[in-house]
C-alpha positions in Angstrom: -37.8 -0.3 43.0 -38.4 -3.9 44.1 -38.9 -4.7 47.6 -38.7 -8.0 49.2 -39.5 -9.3 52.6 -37.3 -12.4 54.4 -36.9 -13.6 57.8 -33.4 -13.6 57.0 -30.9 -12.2 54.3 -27.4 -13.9 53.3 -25.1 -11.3 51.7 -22.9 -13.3 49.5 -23.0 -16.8 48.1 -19.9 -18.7 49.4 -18.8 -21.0 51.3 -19.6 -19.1 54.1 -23.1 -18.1 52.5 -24.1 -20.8 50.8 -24.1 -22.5 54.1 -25.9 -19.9 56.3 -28.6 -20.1 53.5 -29.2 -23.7 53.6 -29.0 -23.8 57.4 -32.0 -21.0 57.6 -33.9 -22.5 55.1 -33.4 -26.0 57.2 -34.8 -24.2 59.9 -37.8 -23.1 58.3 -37.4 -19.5 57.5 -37.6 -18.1 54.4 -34.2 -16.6 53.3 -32.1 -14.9 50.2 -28.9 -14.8 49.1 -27.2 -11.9 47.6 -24.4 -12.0 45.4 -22.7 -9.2 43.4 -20.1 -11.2 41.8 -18.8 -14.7 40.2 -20.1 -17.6 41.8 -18.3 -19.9 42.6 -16.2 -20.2 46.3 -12.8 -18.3 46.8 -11.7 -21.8 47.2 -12.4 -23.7 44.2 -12.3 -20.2 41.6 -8.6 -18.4 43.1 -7.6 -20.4 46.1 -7.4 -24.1 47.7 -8.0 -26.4 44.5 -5.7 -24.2 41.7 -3.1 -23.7 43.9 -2.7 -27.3 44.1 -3.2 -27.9 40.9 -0.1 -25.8 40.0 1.7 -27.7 42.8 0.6 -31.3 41.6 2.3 -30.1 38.2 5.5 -28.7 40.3 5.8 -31.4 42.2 5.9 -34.0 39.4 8.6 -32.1 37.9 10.5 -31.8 41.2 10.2 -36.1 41.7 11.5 -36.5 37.9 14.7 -34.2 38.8 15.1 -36.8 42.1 14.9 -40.6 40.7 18.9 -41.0 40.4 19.3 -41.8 44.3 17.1 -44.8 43.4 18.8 -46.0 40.8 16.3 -44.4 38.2 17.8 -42.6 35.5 15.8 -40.0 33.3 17.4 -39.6 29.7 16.9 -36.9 28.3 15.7 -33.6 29.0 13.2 -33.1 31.3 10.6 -30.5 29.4 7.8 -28.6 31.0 5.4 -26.9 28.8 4.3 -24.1 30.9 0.8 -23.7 28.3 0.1 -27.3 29.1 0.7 -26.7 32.4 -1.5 -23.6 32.8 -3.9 -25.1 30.7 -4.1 -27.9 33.0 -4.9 -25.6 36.1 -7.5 -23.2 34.5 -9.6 -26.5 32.8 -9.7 -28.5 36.2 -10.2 -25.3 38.4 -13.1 -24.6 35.7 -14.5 -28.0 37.1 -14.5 -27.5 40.6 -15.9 -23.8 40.2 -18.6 -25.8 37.9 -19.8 -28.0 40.7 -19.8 -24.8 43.0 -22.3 -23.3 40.7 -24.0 -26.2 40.5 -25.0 -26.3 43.6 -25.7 -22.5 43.5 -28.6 -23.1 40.6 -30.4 -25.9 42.5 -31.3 -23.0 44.6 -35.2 -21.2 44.1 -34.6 -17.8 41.5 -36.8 -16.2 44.1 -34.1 -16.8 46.9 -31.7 -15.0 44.2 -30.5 -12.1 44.0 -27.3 -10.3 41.7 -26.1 -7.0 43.0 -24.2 -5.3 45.7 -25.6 -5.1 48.6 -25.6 -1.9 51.6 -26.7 -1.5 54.7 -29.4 1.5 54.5 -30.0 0.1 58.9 -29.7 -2.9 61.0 -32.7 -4.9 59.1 -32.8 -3.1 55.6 -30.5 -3.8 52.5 -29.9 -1.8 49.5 -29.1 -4.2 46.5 -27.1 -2.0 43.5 -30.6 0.6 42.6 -32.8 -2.2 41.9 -33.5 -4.0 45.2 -34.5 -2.9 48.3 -34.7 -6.1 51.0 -36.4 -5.6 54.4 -35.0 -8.7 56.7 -35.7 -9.8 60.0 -31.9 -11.3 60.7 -28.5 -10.7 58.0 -25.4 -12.6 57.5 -22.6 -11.1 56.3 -20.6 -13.5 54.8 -18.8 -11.2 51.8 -15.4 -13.1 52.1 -12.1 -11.6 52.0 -9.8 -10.1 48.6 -6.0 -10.2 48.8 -4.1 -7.1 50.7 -1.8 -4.9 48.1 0.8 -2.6 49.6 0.6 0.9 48.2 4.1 0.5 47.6 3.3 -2.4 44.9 1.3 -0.3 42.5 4.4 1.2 41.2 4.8 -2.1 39.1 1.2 -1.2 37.2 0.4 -4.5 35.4 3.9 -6.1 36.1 1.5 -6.9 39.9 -0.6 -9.5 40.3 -2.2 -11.3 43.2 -3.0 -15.0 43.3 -6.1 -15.0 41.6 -4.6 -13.3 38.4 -1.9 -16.2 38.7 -4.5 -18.8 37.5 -5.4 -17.2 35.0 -2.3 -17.3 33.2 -1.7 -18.8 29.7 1.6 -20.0 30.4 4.5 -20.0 33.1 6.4 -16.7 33.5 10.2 -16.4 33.1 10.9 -14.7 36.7 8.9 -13.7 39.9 9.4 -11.5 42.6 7.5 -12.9 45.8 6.8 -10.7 48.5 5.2 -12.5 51.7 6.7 -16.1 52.2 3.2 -16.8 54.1 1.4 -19.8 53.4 0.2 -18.2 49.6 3.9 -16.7 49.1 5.5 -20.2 50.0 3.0 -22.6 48.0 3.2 -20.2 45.0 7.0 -19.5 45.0 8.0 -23.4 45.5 5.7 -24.4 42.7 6.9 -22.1 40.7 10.4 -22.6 41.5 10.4 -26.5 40.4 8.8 -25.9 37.5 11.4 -23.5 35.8 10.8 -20.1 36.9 13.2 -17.5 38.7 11.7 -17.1 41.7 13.0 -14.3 44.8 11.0 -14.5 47.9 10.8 -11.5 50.1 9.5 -11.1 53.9 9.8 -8.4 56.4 8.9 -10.1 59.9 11.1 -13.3 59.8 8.0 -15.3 59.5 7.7 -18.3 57.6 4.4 -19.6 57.0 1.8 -19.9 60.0 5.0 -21.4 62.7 5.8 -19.2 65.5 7.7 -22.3 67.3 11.0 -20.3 67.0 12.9 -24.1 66.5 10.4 -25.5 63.4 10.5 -21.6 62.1 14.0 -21.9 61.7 14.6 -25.5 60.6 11.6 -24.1 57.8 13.8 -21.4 56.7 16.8 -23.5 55.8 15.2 -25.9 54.3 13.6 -23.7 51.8 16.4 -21.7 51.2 18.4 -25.0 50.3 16.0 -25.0 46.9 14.9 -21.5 46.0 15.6 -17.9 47.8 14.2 -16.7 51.1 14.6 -13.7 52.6 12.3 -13.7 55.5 13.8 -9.9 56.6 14.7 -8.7 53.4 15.9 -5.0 52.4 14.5 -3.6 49.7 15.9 -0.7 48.4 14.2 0.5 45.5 11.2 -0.6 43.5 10.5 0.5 39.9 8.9 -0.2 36.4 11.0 -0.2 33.2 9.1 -0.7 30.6 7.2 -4.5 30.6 10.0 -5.5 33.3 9.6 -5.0 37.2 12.9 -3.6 38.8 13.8 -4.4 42.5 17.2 -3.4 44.2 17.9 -5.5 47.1 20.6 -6.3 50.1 20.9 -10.2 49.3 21.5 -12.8 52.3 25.2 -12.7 51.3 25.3 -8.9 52.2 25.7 -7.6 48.4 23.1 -4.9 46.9 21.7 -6.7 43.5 19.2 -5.3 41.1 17.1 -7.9 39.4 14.6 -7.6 36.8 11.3 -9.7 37.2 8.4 -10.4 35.0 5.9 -10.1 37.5 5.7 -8.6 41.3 3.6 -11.6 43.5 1.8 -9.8 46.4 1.2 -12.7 48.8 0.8 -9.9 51.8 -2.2 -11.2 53.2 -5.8 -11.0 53.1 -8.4 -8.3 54.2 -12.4 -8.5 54.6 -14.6 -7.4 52.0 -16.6 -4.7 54.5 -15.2 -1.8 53.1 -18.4 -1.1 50.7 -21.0 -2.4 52.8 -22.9 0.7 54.4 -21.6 -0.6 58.0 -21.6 3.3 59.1 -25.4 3.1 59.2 -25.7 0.0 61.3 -24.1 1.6 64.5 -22.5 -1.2 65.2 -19.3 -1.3 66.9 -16.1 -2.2 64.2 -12.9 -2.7 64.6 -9.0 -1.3 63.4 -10.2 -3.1 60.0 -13.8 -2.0 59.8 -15.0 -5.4 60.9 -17.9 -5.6 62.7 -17.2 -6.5 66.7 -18.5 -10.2 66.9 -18.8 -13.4 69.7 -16.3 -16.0 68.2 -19.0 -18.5 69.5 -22.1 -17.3 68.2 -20.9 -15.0 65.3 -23.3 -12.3 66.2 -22.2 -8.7 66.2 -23.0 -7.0 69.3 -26.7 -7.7 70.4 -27.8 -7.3 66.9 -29.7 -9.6 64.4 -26.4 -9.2 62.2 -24.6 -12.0 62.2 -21.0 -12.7 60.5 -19.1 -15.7 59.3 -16.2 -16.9 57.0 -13.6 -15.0 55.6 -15.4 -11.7 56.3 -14.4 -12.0 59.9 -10.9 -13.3 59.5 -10.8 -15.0 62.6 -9.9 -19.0 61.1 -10.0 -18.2 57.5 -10.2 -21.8 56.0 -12.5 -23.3 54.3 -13.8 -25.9 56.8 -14.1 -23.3 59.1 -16.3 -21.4 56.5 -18.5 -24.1 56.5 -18.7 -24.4 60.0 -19.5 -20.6 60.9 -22.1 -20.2 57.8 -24.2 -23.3 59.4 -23.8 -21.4 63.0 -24.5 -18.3 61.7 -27.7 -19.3 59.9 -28.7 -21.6 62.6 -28.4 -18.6 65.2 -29.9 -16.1 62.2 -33.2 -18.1 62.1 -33.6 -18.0 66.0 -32.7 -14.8 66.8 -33.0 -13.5 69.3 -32.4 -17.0 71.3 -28.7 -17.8 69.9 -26.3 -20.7 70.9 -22.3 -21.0 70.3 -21.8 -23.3 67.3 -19.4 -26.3 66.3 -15.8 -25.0 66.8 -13.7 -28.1 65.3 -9.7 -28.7 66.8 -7.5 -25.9 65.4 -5.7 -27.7 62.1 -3.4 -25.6 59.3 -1.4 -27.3 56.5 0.9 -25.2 54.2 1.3 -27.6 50.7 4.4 -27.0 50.2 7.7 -29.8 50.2 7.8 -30.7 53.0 4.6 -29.9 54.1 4.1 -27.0 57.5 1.2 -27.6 59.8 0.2 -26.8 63.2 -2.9 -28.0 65.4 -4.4 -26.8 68.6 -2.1 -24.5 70.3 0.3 -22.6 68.6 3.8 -22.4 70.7 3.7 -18.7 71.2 -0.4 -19.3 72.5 1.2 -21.3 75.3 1.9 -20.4 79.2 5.9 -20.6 79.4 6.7 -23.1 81.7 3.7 -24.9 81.9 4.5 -27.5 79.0 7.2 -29.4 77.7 7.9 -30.2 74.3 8.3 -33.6 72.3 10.8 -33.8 69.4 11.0 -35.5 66.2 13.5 -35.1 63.6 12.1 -36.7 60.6 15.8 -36.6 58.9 16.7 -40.2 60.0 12.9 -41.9 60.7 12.4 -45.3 58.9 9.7 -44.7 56.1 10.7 -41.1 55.3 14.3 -42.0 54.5 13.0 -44.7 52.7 11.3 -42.8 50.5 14.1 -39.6 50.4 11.6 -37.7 52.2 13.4 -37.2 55.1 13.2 -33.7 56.2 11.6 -32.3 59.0 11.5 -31.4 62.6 8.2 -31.2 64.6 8.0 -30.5 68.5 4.3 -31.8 70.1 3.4 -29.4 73.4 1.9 -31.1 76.4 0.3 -29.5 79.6 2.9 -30.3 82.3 0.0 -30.8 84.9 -2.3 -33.0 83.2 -0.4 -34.3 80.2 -2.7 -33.3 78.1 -2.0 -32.8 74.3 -2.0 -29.3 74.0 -0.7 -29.0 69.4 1.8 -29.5 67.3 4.0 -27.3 64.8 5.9 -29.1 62.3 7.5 -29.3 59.0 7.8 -33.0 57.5 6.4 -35.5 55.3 2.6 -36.2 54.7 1.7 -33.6 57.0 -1.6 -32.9 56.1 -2.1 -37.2 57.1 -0.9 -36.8 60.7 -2.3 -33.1 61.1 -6.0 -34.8 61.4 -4.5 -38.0 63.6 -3.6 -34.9 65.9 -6.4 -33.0 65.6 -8.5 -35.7 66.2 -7.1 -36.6 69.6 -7.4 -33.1 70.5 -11.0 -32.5 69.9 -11.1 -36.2 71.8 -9.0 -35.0 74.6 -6.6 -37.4 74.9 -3.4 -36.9 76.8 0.2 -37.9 75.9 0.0 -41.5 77.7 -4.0 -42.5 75.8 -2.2 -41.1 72.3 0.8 -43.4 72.6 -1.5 -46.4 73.6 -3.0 -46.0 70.4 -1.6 -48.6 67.2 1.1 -47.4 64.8 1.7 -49.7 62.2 5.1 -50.5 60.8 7.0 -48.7 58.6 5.0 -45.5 58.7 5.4 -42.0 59.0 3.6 -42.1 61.7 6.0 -43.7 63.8 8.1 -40.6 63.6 5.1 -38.9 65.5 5.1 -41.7 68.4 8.5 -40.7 68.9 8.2 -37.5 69.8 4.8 -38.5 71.6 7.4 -41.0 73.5 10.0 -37.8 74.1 7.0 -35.5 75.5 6.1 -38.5 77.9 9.9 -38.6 79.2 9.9 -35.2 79.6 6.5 -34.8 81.8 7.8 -38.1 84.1 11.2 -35.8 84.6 8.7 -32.7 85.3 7.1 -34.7 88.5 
């Protein structure tokens, strides 16, 4: 049995972990990393990068369907290649994943180490049956896996989750969808436009990350006007037939419809990867989902030198926010016991699909009724976007009725992801209603749509005096 000694131990290598390590080492503690699987982040390998990669091919078939209201005529027929496509995906998601592990073997092979790791205490890790690590301070940051229903597994290999959908060799005939989240809406829409039979299913009514009831709504018919959406659907029955998956359904139009799908999508969600860790002998307190009890600030669990960040705590899984809670974790990790609350960055969320969702700061059902009013854009007849036949969209800006202050933002509309970080931005900065409107907006933009319903929220809180 080997046995190492560190000031501080980093189970799994990251975003989350790769970060925590680099900020220990920064600090001048000695420090390893444990990883029992690929390297390679859950971004670049099965999330963020091939998921747009699939949409950047979707959405160039979508724009050649749409040049005749210009004037631009496509003759022919328009052919997708769903191998090229695929092929396309897994080779550029190969190089992201490539500089990933780049940066993983810059790292010292002492500060290495492959296996699973377990708690055996607070301060002692058990790596697979060849490692024993004793550690002053440990970061779990063991990311997250997809969620699968029970109910799913009826469909044996007909399921997949979104990391088996990048490694497809070529585009399916017909998918069943079930979560129109923001993986069950990017995935279904991309594979809508580019030729395959796509039924989404929900349960709550939710659509994406919105819970502004208004933008929620104006969301769900504007999907449903280019692929199916049933964000409270009724499933009856759910089978396998031989290489088919068979689901029998109430429809929006009332009817019961079986349909026949190549493969089941579970887009229900995401759950920590804790289950396996030994957390039983740390006696620390857990949660409903076996999560370790933690201060959002610091990322420390209890009074422990255990520390937790990223998608193992699932409190802002995103990538950026990753980043951000690996460097606090290690930071606070390598002075333990003396710890400090970390960066915590202006709430920002973009969904990629046409048009684009996105919400920063507070979400509408976070706020206090009463105490804000709410700015409105339609994007349906602003200058640039109906220039551009990208005119749809409705966002609604919240303002604190006392102060003015900007408070967030839900929306669906055009370039979202562009205004989401003007928003953010003056969030984090502070700014109320009145400084944000004193700031330029050039002409024709997008962005003018957003000083208009900066401009409504202004009205609003001179009418609320």
């Amino acid at each position: 049995m080997n046995i190492i000694h560190t000031d501080v131990a980093v189970i799994g290598a990251g975003t989350a972990g790769l970060a925590a390590y680099r900020a220990a080492k920064a600090a001048g503690k000695t420090a390893v990393v444990i990883e029992g699987g690929a390297y390679g982040t859950t971004c670049a390998r099965v999330g963020c990068m091939p998921s747009k990669l699939l949409i950047a091919a979707a959405d160039a078939a979508h724009e050649l369907r749409h040049t005749a209201p210009f004037g631009v005529h496509v003759q022919g027929e328009i052919v997708i290649d769903g191998r090229e496509v695929m092929a396309r995906v897994r080779s550029e998601r190969d190089r992201f994943v490539g500089f990933v592990v780049r940066g993983v073997d810059s790292i010292p092979q002492d500060d290495k180490l492959v296996g699973y790791a377990r708690f055996i205490d607070n301060t002692t890790l058990q790596v697979d049956e060849h490692t024993r690590v004793h550690a002053s301070r440990i970061v779990i940051a063991t990311g997250s896996s997809p969620a699968v229903l029970d109910a799913f597994k009826v469909f044996g290999d007909r399921l997949v989750v979104n990391d088996d959908v990048f490694a497809w060799q070529t585009l399916p005939r017909s998918v069943a969808v079930f979560g129109p989240g923001v993986i069950g809406l990017e995935l279904g829409q991309a594979l809508s436009r580019l030729g395959v039979t796509v039924r989404v299913f929900g349960a709550r009514g939710g659509v994406g990350h919105l819970s502004d009831p208004a933008i929620r709504d104006y969301a769900l018919r504007a999907f449903q006007q280019e692929f199916y959406l049933d964000t409270q659907a009724k499933i009856e029955d759910m089978a396998r037939d031989g290489d088919e998956a068979v689901i029998r359904y109430v429809n929006l139009a009332g009817e019961t419809v079986t349909e026949r799908f190549e493969y089941v999508l579970a887009a229900t969600g995401r759950t920590p990867n804790v289950k396996h860790l030994g957390l039983e002998n740390t006696g620390l307190a857990l949660d409903a989902r076996g999560v370790p009890l933690f201060d959002p600030d610091t990322l420390q669990c209890g009074n422990s030198a255990i520390f937790i960040a990223g998608d193992a705590n699932n409190f802002l899984p995103l990538l950026h926010e990753a980043a951000d809670e690996g460097k606090t974790a290690g930071v606070n990790a390598a002075s333990y016991p003396h710890v400090l609350p970390g960066l915590r960055r202006a709430t920002i969320a973009v969904v990629f699909s046409d048009p684009q969702l996105a919400l920063v700061g507070k979400r509408f059902v976070e706020l206090k009724p009463d105490s804000f009013v709410v700015g409105e854009v339609s994007f349906e007849d602003q200058g640039r976007s109906r220039v551009m036949l990208k005119n749809r969209g409705l966002m609604h800006v919240y303002a604190d009725k006392a102060t003015g202050a900007f408070l967030g933002a839900e929306w669906m509309g055009p370039r979202a992801e562009n205004i989401a970080h003007t928003l953010a931005w003056s969030l984090q900065m502070g700014l109320t209603i009145h400084e944000m409107l004193d700031m330029p907006f050039y002409h024709p933009v997008i962005e003018e749509g957003l000083r208009t319903a900066l401009r409504d929220a202004a009205a609003k809180l001179a009418a609320s005096q």
